[in-house]
C-alpha positions in Angstrom: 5.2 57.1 95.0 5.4 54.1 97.1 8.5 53.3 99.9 10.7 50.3 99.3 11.3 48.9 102.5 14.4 46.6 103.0 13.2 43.4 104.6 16.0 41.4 107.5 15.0 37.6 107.2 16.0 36.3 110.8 17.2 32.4 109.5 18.0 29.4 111.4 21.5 29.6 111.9 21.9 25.9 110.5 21.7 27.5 107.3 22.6 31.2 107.8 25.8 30.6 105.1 23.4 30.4 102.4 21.3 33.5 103.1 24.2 35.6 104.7 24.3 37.0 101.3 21.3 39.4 102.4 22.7 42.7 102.5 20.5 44.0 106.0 20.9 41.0 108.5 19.0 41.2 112.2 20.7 38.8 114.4 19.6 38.0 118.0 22.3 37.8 120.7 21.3 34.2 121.9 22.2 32.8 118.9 25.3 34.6 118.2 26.2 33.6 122.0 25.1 30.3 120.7 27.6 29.3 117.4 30.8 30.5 116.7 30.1 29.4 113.2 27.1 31.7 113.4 29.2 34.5 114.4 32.2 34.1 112.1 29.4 34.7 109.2 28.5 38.3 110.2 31.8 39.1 112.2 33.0 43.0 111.1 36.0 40.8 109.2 33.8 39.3 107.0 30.9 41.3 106.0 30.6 43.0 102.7 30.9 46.1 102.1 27.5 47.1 101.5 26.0 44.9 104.2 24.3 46.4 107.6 23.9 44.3 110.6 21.5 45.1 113.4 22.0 43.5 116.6 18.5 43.0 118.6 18.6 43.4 122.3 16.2 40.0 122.8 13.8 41.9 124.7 11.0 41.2 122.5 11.9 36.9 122.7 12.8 37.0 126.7 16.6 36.5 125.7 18.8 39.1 127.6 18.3 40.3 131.0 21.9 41.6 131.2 23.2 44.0 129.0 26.5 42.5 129.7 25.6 39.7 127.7 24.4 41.7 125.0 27.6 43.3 124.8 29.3 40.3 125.0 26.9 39.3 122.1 28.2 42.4 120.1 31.9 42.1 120.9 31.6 38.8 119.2 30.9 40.4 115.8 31.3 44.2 116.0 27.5 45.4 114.7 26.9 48.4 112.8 23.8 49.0 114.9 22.9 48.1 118.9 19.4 48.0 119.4 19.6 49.8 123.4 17.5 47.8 125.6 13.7 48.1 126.3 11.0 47.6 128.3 7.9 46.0 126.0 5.2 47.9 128.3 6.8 51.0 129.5 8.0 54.3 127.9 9.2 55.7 131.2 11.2 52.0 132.0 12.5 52.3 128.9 14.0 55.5 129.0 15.6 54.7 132.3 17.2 51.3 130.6 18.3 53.3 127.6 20.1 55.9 129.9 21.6 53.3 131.9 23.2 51.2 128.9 24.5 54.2 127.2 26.0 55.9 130.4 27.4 52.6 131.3 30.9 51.7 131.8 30.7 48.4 130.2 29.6 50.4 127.4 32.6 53.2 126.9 34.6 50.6 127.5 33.0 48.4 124.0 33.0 51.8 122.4 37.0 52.2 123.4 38.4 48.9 122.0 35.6 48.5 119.1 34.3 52.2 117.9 30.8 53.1 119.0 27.9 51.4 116.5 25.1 53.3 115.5 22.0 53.0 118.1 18.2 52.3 117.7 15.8 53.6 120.2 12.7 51.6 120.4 9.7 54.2 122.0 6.6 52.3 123.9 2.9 53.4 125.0 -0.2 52.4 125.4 -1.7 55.1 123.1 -0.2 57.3 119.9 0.4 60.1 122.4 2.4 58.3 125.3 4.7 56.6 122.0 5.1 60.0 120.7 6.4 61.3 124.4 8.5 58.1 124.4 10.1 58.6 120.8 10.8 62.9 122.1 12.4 61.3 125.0 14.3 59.0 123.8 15.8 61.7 120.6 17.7 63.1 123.6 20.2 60.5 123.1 21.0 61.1 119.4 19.7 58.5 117.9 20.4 57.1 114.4 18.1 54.8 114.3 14.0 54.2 115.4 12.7 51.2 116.2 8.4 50.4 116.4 7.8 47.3 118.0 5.4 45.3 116.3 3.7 45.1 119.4 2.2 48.4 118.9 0.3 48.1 115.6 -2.8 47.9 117.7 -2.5 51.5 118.7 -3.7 53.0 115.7 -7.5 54.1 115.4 -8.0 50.9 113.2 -5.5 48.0 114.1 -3.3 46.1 112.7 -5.2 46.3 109.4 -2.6 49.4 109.0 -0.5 48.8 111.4 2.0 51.1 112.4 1.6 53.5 109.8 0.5 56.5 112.2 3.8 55.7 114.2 6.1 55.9 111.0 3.8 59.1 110.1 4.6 60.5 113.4 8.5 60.0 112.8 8.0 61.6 109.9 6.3 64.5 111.0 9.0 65.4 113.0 12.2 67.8 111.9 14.9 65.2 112.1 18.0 64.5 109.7 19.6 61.1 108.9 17.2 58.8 110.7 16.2 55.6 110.0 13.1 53.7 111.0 13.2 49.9 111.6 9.5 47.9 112.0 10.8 45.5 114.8 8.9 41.9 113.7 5.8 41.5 111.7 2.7 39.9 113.5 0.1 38.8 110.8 -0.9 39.5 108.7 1.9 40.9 107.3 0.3 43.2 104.8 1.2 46.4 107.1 4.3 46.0 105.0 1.7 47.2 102.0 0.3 49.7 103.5 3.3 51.6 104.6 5.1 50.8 101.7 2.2 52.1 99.3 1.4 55.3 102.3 4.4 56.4 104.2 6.4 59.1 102.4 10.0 58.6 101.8 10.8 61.1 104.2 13.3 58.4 106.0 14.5 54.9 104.6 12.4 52.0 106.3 13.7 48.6 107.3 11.6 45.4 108.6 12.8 42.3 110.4 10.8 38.9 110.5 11.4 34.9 111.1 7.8 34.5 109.3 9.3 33.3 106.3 10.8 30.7 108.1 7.9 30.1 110.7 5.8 29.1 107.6 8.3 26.7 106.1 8.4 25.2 109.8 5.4 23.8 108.9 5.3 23.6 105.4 2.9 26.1 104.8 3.6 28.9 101.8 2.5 32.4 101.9 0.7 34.4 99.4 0.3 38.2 99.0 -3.3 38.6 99.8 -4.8 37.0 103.0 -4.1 33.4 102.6 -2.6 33.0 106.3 -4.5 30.4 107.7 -2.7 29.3 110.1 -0.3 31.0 112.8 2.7 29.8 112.5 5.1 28.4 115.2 7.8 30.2 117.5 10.9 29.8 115.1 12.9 30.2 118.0 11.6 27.6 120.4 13.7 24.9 118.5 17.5 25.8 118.6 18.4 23.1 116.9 16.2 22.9 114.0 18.0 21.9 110.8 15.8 22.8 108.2 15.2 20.0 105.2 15.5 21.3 101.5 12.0 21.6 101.0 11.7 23.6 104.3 14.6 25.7 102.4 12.7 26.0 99.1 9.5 27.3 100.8 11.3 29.8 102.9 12.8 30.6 99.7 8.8 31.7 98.6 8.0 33.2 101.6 11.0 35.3 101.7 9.7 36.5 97.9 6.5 37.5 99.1 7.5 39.3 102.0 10.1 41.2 100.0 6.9 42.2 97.2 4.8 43.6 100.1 7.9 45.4 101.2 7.6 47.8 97.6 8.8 44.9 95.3 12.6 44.9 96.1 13.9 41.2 95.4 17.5 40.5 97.0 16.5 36.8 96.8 15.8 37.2 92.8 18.7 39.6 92.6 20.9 36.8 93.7 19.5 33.8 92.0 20.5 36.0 88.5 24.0 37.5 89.4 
């Protein structure tokens, strides 16, 4: 029985209001810092009900080297989930960072005035073994959530043609209750999403984040299921400002169906477009 995997589409923020609809929404702190109009779209006040919002820590795009500004980024809208901050290249670093914010005074304080969020834990290592050691560590701080940085579906045995498969299996292997695992990005080609859907048990519920949709559109490229990705796309995020045209809309508005079938099949976008 295959795992449906809820996909976070991380959309230009010129045209957030019509996908803030999507009930798991990933939202980086430089953008939310960024637009208030942004913010006032995912703020505690006006979410739904059954909506979830993650807020990154920005390690992964070079955003936040403060966590005071990823606090400030969270008092802004009061997430349901912090991602605590990591190092990209060091289990040991990241340990020490996690500790730190969660220990901080900046942080009791937030938890004080707005109730503590949920927190993802994102384990790093150059091999399965030293990410394993990294996840045990980082369980010591009760967890509720488990990041795997897209950075590391190199380390199985063969690649990124599975991805991080081994590192969900791993999670899964492991005696623990009321966990949820997040696949931080996708790098391409996105067909990892396949493979774990189609081979990870449902042990845990599984989550995914990506801008690729959008990347695409950037330059008017469509996807398709198999392994039509020609072409790498562009960093969504070096344009701020990018005000995406209608037919950049309507082939995001593809991509985002694709992604969503090699995520088990789930289809918020079609769910929508028939209410």
């Amino acid at each position: 029985m295959s795992t449906k995997i809820q996909v976070a589409i991380i959309t230009p923020y010129k045209v957030a209001s019509e996908f803030a609809y999507r009930k798991l929404q990933l939202l980086l702190p430089k953008t939310l810092l960024h637009s208030q109009e942004y913010c006032d779209l995912f703020s505690s006040a006006n979410r739904g009900p059954d909506q979830l919002v993650i807020l990154d820590n920005g390690a992964a795009e070079g955003e936040i080297k403060e966590t005071t500004e990823l606090l400030q980024a969270a008092s802004l809208i009061e997430p349901d989930v912090i991602v605590a901050p990591d190092d990209l290249f060091s289990g040991s670093n990241t340990k020490a960072m996690t500790h730190k914010f969660l220990k901080s005074d900046d942080f009791l304080r937030y938890c004080d005035t707005h109730g503590r969020p949920e927190i993802m834990v994102v384990p790093h290592g150059n091999s399965l073994s030293q990410w394993k050691t990294s996840l045990l560590d980082l369980l010591e701080y009760s967890p509720s959530w488990i990041g795997i940085a897209k950075i590391h579906s190199t380390l199985s045995p063969t690649g990124c043609i599975t991805g991080r498969l081994d590192l969900v299996r791993i999670v899964n292997s492991l005696d623990l209750v009321g966990i949820r695992i997040h696949l931080l990005g996708l790098d391409l080609p996105p067909t990892e999403l396949m493979i774990i859907s189609e081979k990870a048990s449902a042990k845990h519920t599984i989550s995914v984040d990506t801008a690729m949709p959008w990347a695409f559109a950037q330059q008017g490229l469509t996807m398709n299921i198999g392994y039509g990705f020609l072409k790498r796309p562009s960093d969504l995020h070096s344009d701020e400002d990018w005000n995406p045209t209608r037919e950049e809309v309507n082939i995001a508005k593809w991509n985002i169906l694709v992604i969503e079938g090699m995520a088990g099949g789930v289809s918020e976008s079609a769910a929508y477009a028939n209410r």
